[in-house]
TIKETOR-235187 format. One line per 10 residues: number of its first residue (from 1); their letters; for each residue x, y, z of C-alpha. Coordinates in Angstrom, 3 decimals, m for minus. Example, Ala and Ser with C-alpha at 12.3 -4.5 7.8 and 13.67 -1.06 7.14 Angstrom:
1> as> 12.300 m4.500 7.800  13.670 m1.060 7.140
//
This chain:
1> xxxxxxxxxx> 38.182 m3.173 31.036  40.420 m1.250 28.284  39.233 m0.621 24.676  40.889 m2.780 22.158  41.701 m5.684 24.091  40.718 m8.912 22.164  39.500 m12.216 24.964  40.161 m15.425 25.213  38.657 m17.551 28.150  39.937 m20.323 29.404
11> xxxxxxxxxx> 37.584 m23.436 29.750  37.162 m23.151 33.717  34.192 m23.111 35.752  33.801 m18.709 36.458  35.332 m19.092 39.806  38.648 m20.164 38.432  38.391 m18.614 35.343  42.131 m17.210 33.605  41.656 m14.501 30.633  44.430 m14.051 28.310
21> xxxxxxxxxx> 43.703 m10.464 26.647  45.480 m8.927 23.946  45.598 m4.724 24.447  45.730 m3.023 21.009  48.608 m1.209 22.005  50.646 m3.759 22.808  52.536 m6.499 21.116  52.370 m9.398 23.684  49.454 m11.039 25.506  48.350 m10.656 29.060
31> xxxxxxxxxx> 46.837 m13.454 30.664  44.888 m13.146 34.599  44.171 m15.587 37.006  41.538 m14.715 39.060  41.072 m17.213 41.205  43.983 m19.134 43.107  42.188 m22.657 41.521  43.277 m20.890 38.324  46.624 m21.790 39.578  46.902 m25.678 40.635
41> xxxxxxxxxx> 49.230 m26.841 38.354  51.824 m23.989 38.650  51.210 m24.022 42.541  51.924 m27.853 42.192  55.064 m26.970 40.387  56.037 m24.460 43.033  55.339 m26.445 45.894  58.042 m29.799 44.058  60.534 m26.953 43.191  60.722 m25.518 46.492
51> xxxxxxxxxx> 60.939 m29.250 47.906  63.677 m30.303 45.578  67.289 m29.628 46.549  68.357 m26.512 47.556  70.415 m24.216 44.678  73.802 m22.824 45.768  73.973 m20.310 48.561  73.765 m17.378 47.329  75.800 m13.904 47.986  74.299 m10.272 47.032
61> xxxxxxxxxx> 73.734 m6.850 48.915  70.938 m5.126 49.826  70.596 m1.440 50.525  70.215 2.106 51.453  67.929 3.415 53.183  67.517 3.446 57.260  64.891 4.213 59.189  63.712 4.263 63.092  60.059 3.300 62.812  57.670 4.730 65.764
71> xxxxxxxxxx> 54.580 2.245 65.301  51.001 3.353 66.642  47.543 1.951 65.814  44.736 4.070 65.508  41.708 2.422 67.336  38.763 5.002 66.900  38.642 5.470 63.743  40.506 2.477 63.175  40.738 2.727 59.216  41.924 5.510 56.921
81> xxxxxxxxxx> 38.129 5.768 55.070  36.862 6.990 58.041  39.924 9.045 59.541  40.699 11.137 56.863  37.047 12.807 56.617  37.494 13.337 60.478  40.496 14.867 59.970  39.302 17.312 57.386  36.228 18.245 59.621  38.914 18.747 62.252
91> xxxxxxxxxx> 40.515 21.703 60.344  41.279 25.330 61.771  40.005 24.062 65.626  41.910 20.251 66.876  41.245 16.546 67.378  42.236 13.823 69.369  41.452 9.898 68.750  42.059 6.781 70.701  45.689 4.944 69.785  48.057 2.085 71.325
101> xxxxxxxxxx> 51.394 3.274 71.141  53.605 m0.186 69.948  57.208 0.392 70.289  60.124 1.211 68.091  61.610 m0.813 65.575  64.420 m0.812 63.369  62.964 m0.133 59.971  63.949 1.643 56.229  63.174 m0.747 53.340  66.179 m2.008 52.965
111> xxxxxxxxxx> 67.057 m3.533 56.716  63.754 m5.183 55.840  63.846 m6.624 52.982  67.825 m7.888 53.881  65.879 m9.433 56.617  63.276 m10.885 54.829  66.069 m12.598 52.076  67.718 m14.038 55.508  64.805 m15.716 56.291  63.154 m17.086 53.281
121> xxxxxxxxxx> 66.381 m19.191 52.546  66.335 m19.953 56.148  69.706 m18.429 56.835  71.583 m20.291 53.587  72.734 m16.831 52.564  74.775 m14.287 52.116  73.344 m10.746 52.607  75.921 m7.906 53.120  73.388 m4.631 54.216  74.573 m1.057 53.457
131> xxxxxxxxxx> 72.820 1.581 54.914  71.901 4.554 57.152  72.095 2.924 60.681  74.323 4.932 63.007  76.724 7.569 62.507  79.846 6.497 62.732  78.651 2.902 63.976  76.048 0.414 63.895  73.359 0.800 66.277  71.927 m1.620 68.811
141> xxxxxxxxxx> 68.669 m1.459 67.672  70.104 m2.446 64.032  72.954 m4.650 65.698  69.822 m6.586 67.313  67.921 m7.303 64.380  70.175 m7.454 61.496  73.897 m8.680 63.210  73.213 m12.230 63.515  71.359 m12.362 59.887  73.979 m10.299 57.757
151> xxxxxxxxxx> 77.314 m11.598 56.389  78.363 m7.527 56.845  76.768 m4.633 58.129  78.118 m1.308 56.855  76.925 2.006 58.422  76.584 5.221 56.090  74.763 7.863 57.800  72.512 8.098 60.772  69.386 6.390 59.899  65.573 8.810 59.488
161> xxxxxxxxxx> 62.923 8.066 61.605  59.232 7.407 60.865  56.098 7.464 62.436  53.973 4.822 61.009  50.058 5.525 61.935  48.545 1.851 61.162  45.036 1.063 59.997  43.024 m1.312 59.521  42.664 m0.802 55.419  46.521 0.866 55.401
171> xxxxxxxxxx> 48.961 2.870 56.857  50.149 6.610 56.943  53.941 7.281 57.160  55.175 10.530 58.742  58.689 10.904 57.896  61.953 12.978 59.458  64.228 12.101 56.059  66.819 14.401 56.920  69.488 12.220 57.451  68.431 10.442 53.870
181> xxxxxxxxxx> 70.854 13.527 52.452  73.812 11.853 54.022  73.552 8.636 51.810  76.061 9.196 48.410  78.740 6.902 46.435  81.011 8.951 48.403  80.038 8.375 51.326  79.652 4.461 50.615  83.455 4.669 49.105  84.379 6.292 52.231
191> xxxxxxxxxx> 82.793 3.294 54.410  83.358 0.089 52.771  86.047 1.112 51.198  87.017 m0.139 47.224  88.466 m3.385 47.784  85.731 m4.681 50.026  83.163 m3.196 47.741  85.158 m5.366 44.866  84.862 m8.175 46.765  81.379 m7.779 47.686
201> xxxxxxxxxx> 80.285 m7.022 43.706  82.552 m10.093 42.408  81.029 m12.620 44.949  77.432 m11.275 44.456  74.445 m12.848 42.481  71.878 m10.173 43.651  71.803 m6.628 44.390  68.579 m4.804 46.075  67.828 m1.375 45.790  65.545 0.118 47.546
211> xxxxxxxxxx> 63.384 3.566 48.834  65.258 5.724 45.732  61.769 7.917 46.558  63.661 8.606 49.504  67.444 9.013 49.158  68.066 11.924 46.709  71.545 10.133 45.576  70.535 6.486 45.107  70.485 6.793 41.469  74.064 7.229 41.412
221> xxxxxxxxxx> 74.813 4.783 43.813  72.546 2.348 41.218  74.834 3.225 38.392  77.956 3.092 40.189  77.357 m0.468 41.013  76.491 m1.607 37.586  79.558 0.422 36.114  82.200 m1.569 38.775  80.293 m4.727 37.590  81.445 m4.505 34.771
231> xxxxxxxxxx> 84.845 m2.923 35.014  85.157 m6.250 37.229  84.633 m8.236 34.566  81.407 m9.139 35.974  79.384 m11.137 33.158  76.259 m9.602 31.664  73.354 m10.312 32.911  75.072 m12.657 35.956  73.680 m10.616 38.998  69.820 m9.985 39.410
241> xxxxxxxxxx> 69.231 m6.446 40.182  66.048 m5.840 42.002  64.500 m2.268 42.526  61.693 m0.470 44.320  60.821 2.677 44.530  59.062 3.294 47.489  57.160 6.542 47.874  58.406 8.922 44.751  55.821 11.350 45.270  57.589 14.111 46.360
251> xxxxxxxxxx> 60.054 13.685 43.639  60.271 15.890 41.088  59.608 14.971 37.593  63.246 15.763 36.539  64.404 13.459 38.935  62.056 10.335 37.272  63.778 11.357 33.904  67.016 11.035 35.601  66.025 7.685 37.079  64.846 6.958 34.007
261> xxxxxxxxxx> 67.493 7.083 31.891  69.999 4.931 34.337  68.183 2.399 33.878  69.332 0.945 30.323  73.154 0.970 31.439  71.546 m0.831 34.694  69.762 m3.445 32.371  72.782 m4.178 29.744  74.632 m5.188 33.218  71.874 m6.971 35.103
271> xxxxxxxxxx> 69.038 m8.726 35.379  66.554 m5.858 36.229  63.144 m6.050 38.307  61.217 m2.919 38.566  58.811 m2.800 41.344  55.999 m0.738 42.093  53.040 m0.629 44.564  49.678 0.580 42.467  49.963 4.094 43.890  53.475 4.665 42.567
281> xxxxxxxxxx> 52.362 2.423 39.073  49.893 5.246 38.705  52.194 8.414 39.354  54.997 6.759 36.708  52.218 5.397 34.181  51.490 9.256 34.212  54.770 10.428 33.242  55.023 8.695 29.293  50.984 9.963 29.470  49.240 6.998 30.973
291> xxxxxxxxxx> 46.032 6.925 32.117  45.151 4.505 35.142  44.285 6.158 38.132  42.018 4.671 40.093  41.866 1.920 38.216  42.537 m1.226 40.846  41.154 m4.097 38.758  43.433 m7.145 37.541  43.143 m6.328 33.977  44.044 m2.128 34.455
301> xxxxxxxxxx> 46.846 m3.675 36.924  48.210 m5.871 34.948  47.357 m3.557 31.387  49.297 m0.996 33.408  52.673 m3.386 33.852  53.158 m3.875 30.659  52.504 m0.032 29.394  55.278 0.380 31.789  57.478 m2.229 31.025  57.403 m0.998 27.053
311> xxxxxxxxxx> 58.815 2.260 28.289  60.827 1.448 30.571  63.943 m0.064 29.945  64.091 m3.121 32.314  63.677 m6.695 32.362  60.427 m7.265 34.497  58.275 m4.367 35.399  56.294 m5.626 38.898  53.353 m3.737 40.532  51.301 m5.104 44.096
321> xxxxxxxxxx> 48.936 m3.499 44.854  47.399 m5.630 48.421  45.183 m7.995 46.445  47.026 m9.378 43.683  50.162 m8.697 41.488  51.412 m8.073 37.864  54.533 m8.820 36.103  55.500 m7.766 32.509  58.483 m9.126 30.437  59.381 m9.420 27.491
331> xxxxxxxxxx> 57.306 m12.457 26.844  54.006 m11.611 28.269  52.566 m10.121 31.010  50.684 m12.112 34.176  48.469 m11.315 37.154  48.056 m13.778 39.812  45.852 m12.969 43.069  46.865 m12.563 46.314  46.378 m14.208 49.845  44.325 m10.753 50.815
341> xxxxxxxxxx> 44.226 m10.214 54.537  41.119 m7.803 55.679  42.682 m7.199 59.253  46.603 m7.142 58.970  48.252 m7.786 62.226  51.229 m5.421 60.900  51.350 m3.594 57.310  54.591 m2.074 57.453  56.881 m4.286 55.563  54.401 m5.858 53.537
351> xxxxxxxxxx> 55.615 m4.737 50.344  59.682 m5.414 50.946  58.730 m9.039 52.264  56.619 m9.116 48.944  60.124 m7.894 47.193  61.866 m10.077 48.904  59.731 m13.152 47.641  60.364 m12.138 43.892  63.671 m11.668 44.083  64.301 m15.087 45.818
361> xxxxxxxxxx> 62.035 m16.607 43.215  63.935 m15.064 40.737  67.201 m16.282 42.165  65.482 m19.975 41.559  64.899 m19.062 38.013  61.468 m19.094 38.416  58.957 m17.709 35.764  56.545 m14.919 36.003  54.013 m16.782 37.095  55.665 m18.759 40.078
371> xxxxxxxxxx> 57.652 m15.171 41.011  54.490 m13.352 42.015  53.023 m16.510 43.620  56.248 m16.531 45.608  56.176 m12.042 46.403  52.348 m12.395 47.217  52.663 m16.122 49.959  55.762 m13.415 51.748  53.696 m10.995 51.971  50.200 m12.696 53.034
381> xxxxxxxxxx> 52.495 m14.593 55.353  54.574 m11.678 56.849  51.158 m9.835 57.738  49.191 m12.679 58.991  52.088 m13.609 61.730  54.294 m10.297 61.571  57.413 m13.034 60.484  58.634 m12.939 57.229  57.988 m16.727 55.638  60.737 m19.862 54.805
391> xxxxxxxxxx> 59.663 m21.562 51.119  58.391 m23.975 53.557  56.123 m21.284 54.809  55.072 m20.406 51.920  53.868 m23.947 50.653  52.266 m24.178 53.490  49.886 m21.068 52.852  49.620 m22.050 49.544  47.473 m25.657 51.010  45.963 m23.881 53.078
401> xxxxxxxxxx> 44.338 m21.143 50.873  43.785 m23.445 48.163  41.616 m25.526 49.914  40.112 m22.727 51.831  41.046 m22.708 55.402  43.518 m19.609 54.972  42.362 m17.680 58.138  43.825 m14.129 58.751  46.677 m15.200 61.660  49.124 m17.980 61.091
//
């Protein structure tokens, strides 16, 4: 646990114990809940919200990204621990290990988590996708799995491809991003043309943006959308604009500044979520100096939202790493556990259903709290059954690991 941090302990039994702790250098408490009995009365709360009449449909976009995803399963070594040592041993001379090939699929973070949105409202909304799936026209594979879900389906670029090596404790992603070049404004001008793209914004109560790790132009296309916002007339703080990431590693550290420094423009326009798995928490916690790595706990997790969230100039800074997940606003900051699955039956997509769960939450108005319960029952849903989850999904998984009888298929 940090230095500085001043404790104050709930009166639970240990086992669903919350902490509220106050870090010396911050200026707002963090409380965790480290059990899910921690959480009856705000999963009681959920569970009657969800129930209660459903809000207006709503109408946003989702984008940019594309991908072709090649999925294989290792099966001796079946996790990474114990792959990447062979791997290393393997050096200079060759290896071969045991794997089930499992098809193709379409893929990218965004055609997922437009997807996931689809299905969590059960099909009462409005999801226009913009993306990287065919040159020049939509292809089957994305026509397949995204045409019956999506109000409109606009095609940028030809999507990248990925092969996703799956493991039992995670997943490696080899990635062709090539095409990821071809997404710009210019290119989106070009293919949804203005008025349509008026339309779209002027209609829309979300936006998601997605993968910027992996499209060298996103950030404009970001700021673009806030900037017709509000030449639109668009009110402040009217559309919820949810963003993640995705791998940023090979991104150079003058393109973090640049992202950066979007992001208050993006923020006096919309509603902004920041999201970031624990790996990527780490590598932008270390650019303003932070440092966290390494450090999984709920209190460094959740320490390490808010550090973020006071330097970055956004709304709700998110991280999720597989167990658990933080949120830091303005307010406070919160940590609520996660459904954890030892043996996923798929991990790709796990972290855009998770998205996806926030930003519907968030869409409900719901709190902090009630937002992460809603990212983490997506995601512990979506890997348990390899379907994203309905709200009625989710209060289902909710009973079921409350009382204990969450197994790890649904």
């Amino acid at each position: 646990m940090s230095k500085g941090l001043i404790l104050h302990s709930h009166a639970l039994p240990a086992s669903k114990q919350s902490l509220t702790i106050m870090p010396s250098s911050l200026t707002t408490p963090i409380t965790i809940h480290h059990d899910i009995a921690a959480l009856t009365a705000v999963i009681a709360d959920f569970k009657a919200r969800v129930a209660s009449a459903v809000p207006p449909r709503p109408s946003g976009i989702c984008g940019f990204d594309g991908f072709i995803d090649t999925f294989v399963r290792l099966q001796a070594p079946a996790s990474m621990a114990e792959f990447g040592p062979k791997v290393a041993a393997a050096a200079g001379i060759a290896a071969s290990y045991p794997a089930r090939h499992l098809g193709d699929k379409f893929g990218g973070n965004g055609p997922l988590f437009a997807a996931a949105m689809h299905d969590i409202h059960g099909g009462a909304i409005d999801v226009t996708y913009i993306g990287a799936m065919g040159r020049g026209e939509v292809l089957p594979i994305y026509q397949d799995a995204l045409g019956g879900k999506m109000k409109h389906l606009f095609t940028l670029a030809a999507p990248a491809h990925s092969t996703c090596l799956e493991f039992t404790d995670g997943k490696v992603m080899l990635c062709d991003m090539a095409a990821c070049a071809d997404v710009t404004w210019e290119r989106l001008l070009e293919c949804v043309g203005q008025t349509a793209l008026d339309a779209e914004l002027q209609s829309a109560r979300f936006i998601s943006a997605v993968n910027w790790g992996k499209l060298p132009h996103a950030g404009k296309i970001w700021s673009n959308l806030a900037d017709r916002l509000a030449a639109l007339g668009v009110p402040a703080k009217e559309v919820i604009f949810f963003m993640d990431l995705a791998e940023f590693e090979t991104r150079p550290l003058a393109d973090r500044e640049d992202l950066l420094a979007r992001m208050g423009p993006l923020t006096r326009q919309c509603q902004t979520l920041l999201s970031f798995n624990l790996k990527e928490a780490w590598q932008m916690g270390e650019v303003f100096g932070g440092s966290y790595h390494g450090r999984m706990d709920a209190e460094a997790v959740a320490e390490l939202a808010a550090f973020l969230r006071a330097r970055i100039d956004v709304d709700r800074v998110i991280i999720h790493p597989n167990n658990g997940a933080a949120c830091a606003s303005a307010a406070s900051t919160v940590y609520v556990p996660g459904p954890y699955c030892r043996e996923p039956l798929i991990s790709t997509g796990a972290g855009d259903n998770f998205g996806a769960g926030c930003l519907a939450a968030a869409l409900r108005g719901f709190d902090d709290t009630s937002l992460l319960l809603a990212g983490n029952c997506a995601s512990g849903h979506f890997v348990r059954s390899g379907r994203s989850a309905s709200f009625a999904d989710m209060a289902r998984l909710l009973d079921a690991w409350s009382v204990g009888t969450l197994g790890e298929r649904l």
